[in-house]
Short mmCIF file of the C-alpha atoms (twelve columns), coordinates in Angstrom:
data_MODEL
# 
_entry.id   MODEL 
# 
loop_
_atom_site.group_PDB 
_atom_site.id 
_atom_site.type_symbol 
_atom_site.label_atom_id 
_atom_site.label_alt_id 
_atom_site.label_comp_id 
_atom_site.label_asym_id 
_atom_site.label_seq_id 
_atom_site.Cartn_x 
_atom_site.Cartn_y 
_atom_site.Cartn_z 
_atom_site.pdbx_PDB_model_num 
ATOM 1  C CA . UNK A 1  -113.896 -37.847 -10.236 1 
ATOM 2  C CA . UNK A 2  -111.419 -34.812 -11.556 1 
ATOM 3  C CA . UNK A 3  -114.680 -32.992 -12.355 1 
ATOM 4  C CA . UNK A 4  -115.419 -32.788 -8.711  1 
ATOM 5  C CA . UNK A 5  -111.403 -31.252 -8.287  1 
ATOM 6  C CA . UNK A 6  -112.786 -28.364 -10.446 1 
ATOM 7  C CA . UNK A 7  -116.258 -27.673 -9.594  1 
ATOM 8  C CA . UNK A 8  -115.878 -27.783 -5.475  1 
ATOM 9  C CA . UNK A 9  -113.630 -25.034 -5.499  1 
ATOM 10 C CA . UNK A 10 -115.390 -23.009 -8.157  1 
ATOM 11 C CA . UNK A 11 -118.584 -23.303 -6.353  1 
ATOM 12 C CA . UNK A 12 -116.565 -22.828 -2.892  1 
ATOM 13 C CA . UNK A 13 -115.234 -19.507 -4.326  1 
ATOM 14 C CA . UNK A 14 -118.179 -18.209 -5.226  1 
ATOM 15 C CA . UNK A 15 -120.071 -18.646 -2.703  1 
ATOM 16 C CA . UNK A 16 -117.386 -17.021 -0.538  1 
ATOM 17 C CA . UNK A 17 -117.936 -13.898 -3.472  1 
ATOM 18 C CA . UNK A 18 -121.020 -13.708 -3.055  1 
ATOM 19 C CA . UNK A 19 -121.243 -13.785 1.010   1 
ATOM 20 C CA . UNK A 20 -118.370 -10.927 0.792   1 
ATOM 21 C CA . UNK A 21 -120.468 -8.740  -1.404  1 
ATOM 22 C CA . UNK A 22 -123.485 -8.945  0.265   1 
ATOM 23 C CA . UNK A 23 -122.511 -8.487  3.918   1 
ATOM 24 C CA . UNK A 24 -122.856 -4.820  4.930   1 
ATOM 25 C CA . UNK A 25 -119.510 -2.959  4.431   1 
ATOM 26 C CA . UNK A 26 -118.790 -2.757  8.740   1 
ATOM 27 C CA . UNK A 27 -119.206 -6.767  9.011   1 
ATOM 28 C CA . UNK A 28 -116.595 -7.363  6.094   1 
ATOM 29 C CA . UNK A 29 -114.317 -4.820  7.646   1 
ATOM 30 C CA . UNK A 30 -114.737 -6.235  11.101  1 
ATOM 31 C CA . UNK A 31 -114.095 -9.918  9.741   1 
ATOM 32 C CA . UNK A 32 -111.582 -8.617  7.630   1 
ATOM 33 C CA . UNK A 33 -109.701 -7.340  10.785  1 
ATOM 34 C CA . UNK A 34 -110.015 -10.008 12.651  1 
ATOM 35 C CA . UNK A 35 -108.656 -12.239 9.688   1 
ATOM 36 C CA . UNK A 36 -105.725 -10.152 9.483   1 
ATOM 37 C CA . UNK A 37 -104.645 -10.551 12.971  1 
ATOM 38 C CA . UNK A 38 -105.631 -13.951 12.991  1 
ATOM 39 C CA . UNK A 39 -102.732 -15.043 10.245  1 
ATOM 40 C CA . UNK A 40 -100.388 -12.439 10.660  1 
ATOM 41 C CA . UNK A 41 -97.448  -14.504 12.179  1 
ATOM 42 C CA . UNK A 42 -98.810  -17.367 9.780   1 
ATOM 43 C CA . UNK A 43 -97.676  -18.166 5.921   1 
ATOM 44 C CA . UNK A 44 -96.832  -14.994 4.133   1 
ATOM 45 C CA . UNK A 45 -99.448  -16.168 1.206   1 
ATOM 46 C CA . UNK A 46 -102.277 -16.018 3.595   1 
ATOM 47 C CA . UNK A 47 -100.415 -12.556 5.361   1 
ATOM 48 C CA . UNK A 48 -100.896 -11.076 1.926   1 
ATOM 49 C CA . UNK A 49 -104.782 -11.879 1.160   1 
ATOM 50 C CA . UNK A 50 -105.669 -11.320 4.583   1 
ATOM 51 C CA . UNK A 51 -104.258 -7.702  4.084   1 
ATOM 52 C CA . UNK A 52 -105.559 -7.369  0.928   1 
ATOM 53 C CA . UNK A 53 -109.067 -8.237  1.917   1 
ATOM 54 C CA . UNK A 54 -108.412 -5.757  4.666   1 
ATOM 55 C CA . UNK A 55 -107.580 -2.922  1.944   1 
ATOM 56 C CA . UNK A 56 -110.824 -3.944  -0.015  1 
ATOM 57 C CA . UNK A 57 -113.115 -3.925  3.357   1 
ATOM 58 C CA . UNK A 58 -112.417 -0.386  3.609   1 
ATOM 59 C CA . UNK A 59 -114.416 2.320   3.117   1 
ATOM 60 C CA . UNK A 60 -114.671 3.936   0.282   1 
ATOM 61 C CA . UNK A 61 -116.402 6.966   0.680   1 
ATOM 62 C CA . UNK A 62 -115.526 10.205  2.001   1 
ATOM 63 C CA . UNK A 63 -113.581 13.516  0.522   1 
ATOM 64 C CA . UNK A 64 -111.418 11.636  -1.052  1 
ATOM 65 C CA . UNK A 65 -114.034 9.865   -3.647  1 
ATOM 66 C CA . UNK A 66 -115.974 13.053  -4.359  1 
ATOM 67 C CA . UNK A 67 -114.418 14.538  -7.724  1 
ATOM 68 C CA . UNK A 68 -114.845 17.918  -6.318  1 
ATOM 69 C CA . UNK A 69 -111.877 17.627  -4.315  1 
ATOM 70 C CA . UNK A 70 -110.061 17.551  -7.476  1 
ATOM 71 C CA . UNK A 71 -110.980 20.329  -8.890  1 
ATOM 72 C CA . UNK A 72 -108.224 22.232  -9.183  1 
ATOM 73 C CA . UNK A 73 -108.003 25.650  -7.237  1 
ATOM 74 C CA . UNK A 74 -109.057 28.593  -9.517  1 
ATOM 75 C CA . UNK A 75 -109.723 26.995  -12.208 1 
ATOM 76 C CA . UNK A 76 -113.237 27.745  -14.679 1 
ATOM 77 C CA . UNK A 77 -115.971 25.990  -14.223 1 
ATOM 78 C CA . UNK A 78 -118.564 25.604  -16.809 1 
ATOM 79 C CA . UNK A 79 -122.291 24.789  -15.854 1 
ATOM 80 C CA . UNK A 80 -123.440 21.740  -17.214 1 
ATOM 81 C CA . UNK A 81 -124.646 21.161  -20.684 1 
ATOM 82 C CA . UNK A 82 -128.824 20.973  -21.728 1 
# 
């Protein structure tokens, strides 16, 4: 009987691993969202993973991912090795 305390929520959490990573980055953010709002007012343990899903959900492209936008200004740049 214990085993089944151990393997339901192993199997539980990664399924839920899996769904996360395969839905298309708008869906988790959307979801993400809505969880957020959802348990705001409720238990601050749930407060905190809702907003940390909510950090993960979001996109991470852009300028700020690109390490050309931390090349620093001026500096020498040699072309790339053959």
């Amino acid at each position: 009987m214990w085993q089944w305390l151990v393997i339901v929520p192993l199997v539980v959490a990664s399924a839920c691993y899996a769904a996360w990573a395969l839905v298309p980055a708008p869906t988790r953010l959307r979801f993400a969202r809505w969880m957020s709002r959802r348990v705001a007012a409720g238990p601050a343990p749930l407060a905190r993973l809702a907003a940390r899903l909510e950090r993960a959900a979001l996109p991470a492209g852009g300028c700020d991912s690109c390490p050309a936008s931390r090349v620093a200004p001026g500096g020498e740049r040699k072309p790339p090795a053959r």
